[in-house]
C-alpha positions as CSV (number, residue, x, y, z in Angstrom):
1,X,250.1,-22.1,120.8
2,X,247.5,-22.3,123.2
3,X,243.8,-21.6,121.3
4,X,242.5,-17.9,121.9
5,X,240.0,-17.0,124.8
6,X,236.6,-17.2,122.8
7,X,235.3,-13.0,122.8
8,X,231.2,-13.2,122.3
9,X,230.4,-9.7,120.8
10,X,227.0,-8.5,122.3
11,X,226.5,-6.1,119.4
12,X,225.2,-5.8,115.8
13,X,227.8,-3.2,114.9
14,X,230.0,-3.5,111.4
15,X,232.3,-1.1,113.0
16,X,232.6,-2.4,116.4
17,X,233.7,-5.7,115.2
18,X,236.4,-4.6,112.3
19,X,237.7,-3.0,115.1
20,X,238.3,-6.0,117.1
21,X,239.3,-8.0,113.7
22,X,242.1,-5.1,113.1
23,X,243.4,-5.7,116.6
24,X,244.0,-9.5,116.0
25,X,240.7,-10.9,117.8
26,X,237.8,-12.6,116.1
27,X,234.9,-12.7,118.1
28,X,231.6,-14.5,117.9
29,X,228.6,-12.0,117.1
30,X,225.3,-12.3,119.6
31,X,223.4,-9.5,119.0
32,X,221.9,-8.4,122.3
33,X,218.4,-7.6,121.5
34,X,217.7,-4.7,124.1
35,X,215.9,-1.9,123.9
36,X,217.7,1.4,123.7
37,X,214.9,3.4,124.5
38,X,214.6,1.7,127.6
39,X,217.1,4.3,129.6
40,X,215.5,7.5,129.6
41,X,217.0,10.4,131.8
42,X,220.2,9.5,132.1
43,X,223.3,11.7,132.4
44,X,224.8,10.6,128.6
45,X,227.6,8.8,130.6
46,X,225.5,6.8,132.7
47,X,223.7,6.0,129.8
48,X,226.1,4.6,127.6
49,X,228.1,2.7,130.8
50,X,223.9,1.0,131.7
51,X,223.1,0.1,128.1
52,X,226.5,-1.5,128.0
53,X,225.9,-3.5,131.3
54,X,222.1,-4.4,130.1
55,X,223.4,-6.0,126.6
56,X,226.3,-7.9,128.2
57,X,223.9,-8.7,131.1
58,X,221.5,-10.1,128.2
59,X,223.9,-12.2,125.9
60,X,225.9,-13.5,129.2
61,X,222.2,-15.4,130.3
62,X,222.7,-17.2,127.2
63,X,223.3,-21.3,127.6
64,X,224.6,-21.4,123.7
65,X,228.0,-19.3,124.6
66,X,231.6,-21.0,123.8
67,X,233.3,-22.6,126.7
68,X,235.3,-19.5,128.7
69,X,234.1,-16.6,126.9
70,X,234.3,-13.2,127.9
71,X,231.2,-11.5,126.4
72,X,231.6,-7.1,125.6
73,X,229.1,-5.1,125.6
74,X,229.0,-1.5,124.2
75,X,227.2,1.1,123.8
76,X,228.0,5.0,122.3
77,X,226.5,8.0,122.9
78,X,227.1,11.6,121.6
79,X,227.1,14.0,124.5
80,X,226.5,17.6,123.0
81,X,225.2,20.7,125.3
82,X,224.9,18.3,128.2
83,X,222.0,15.9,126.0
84,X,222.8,12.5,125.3
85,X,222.5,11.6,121.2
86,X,222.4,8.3,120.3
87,X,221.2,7.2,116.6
88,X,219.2,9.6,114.8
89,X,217.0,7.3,112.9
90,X,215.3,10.0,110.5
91,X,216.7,11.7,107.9
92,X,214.7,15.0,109.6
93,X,216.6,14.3,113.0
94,X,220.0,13.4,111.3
95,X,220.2,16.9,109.5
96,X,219.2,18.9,112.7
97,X,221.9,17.2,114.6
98,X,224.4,18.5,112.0
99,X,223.2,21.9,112.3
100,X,223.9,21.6,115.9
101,X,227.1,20.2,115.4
102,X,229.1,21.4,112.5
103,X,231.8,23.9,113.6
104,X,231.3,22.5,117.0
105,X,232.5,19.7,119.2
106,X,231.2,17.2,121.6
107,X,232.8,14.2,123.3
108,X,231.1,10.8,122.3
109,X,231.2,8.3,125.2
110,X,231.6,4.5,124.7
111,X,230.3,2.2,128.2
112,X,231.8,-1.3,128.1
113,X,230.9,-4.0,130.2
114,X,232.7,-7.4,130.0
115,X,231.7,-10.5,131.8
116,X,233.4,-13.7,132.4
117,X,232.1,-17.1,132.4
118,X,232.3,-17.0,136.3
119,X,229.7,-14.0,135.9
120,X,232.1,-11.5,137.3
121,X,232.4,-8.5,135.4
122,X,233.7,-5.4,135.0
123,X,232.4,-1.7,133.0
124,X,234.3,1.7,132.5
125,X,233.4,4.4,129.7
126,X,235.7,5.9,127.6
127,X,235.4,9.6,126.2
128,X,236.7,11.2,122.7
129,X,236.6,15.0,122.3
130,X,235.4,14.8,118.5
131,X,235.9,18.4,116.4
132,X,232.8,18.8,113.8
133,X,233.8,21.0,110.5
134,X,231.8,24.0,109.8
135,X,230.1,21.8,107.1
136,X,227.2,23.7,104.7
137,X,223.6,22.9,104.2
138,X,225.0,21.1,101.0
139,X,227.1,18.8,102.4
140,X,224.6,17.9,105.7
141,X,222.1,17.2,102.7
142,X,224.4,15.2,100.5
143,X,225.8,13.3,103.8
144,X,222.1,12.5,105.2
145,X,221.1,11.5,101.9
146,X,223.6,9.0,101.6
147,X,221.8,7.1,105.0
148,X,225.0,7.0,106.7
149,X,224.8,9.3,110.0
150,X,221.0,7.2,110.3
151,X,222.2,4.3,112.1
152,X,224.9,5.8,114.4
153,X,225.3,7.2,117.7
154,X,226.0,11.2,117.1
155,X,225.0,11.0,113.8
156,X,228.6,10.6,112.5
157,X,231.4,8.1,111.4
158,X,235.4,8.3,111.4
159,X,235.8,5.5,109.7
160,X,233.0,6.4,106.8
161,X,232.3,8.8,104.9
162,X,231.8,11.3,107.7
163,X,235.4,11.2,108.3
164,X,235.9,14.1,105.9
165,X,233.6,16.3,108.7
166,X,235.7,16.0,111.4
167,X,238.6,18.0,112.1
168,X,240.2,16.4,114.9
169,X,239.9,14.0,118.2
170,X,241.8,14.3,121.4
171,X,241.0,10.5,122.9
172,X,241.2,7.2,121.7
173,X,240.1,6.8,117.9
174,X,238.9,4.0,118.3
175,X,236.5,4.8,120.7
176,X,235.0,6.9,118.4
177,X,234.5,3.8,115.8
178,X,232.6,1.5,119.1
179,X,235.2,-0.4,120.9
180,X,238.0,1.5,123.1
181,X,241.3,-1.1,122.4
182,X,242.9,0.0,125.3
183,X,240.4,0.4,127.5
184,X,239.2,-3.5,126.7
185,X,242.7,-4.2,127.2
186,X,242.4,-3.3,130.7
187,X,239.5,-4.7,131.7
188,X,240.5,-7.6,130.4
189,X,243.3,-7.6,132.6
190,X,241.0,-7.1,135.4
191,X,239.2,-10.3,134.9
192,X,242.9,-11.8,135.5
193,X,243.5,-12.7,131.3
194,X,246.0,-11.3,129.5
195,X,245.1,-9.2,126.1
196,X,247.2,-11.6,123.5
197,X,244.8,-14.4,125.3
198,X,242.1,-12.8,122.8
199,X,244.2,-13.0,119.0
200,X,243.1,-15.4,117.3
């Protein structure tokens, strides 16, 4: 057996890469280093498809990358009454978002960008129609408290404890979690490698 095409992740996320562990690949972690706040203005979208482009863009410039890698960026935004959400960062922010949210639902967009060692590459965003539960003050409290929804775009986790708030998704799970699995499938496939290239 042929050894697998290296993946460089160009993200810090816990989630995004126990995704990519589940699905049989085991990339190598670079986080990316830019600055989210960078973007301002943009349709949520846009957003999330640019900040994917500028943290592949910035871990692809690297001279320390394995032989042949493909490096993925991605980036995740909550789109919610047309405004793009992406990590709350304060407890104070966290809560309001949930008082938006709860009994509602938004779609949370994923951009990925992948890149090649030739330095062609090749971005899509995927979108998941998320349901939020009509959660009380109680629970947004408890849940905030408990730092979670701090650190993540829309305030929220599936694959956390926030997984109990939401009622349903019409998309790709996974999407939801960081990483779209078939949507990386197919750009892989458009930088002319085959997915099973990437399982370790």
């Amino acid at each position: 057996m042929t050894a697998a095409v290296p993946l460089v992740l160009a993200s810090a996320s816990p989630a995004r890469l126990a995704t990519l562990r589940g699905a049989g690949v085991e990339p190598v972690v670079i986080v990316s280093g830019v600055d989210e706040s960078r973007l301002d203005g943009l349709a949520p979208v846009e957003l999330a498809l640019q900040l994917a482009e500028l943290k592949c863009a910035a871990v692809a410039g690297r001279d320390d990358l394995p032989p042949d890698a493909l490096v993925l960026g991605c980036d995740s935004v909550l789109e919610l009454d047309g405004e793009a959400l992406g990590k709350p960062g304060t407890p104070a922010e966290a809560t309001r978002r949930w008082q938006a949210m709860r009994g509602r639902s938004a779609v949370l967009h994923t951009g990925h960008c992948l890149r090649d060692d030739t330095g062609r590459s090749v971005a899509a965003t995927a979108s998941t129609t998320v349901h939020f539960a009509p959660v009380s003050d109680e629970e947004v409290a408890a849940y905030v408290a408990t730092g979670e929804p701090l650190h993540v775009a829309g305030a929220f986790t599936v694959d956390g404890r926030g997984a109990a708030f939401v009622t349903g998704i019409e998309g790709d799970h996974h999407n939801v979690v960081g990483v779209s699995l078939p949507l990386l499938r197919e750009l892989v496939m458009e930088l002319g490698r085959a997915w099973p290239d990437l399982w370790s």
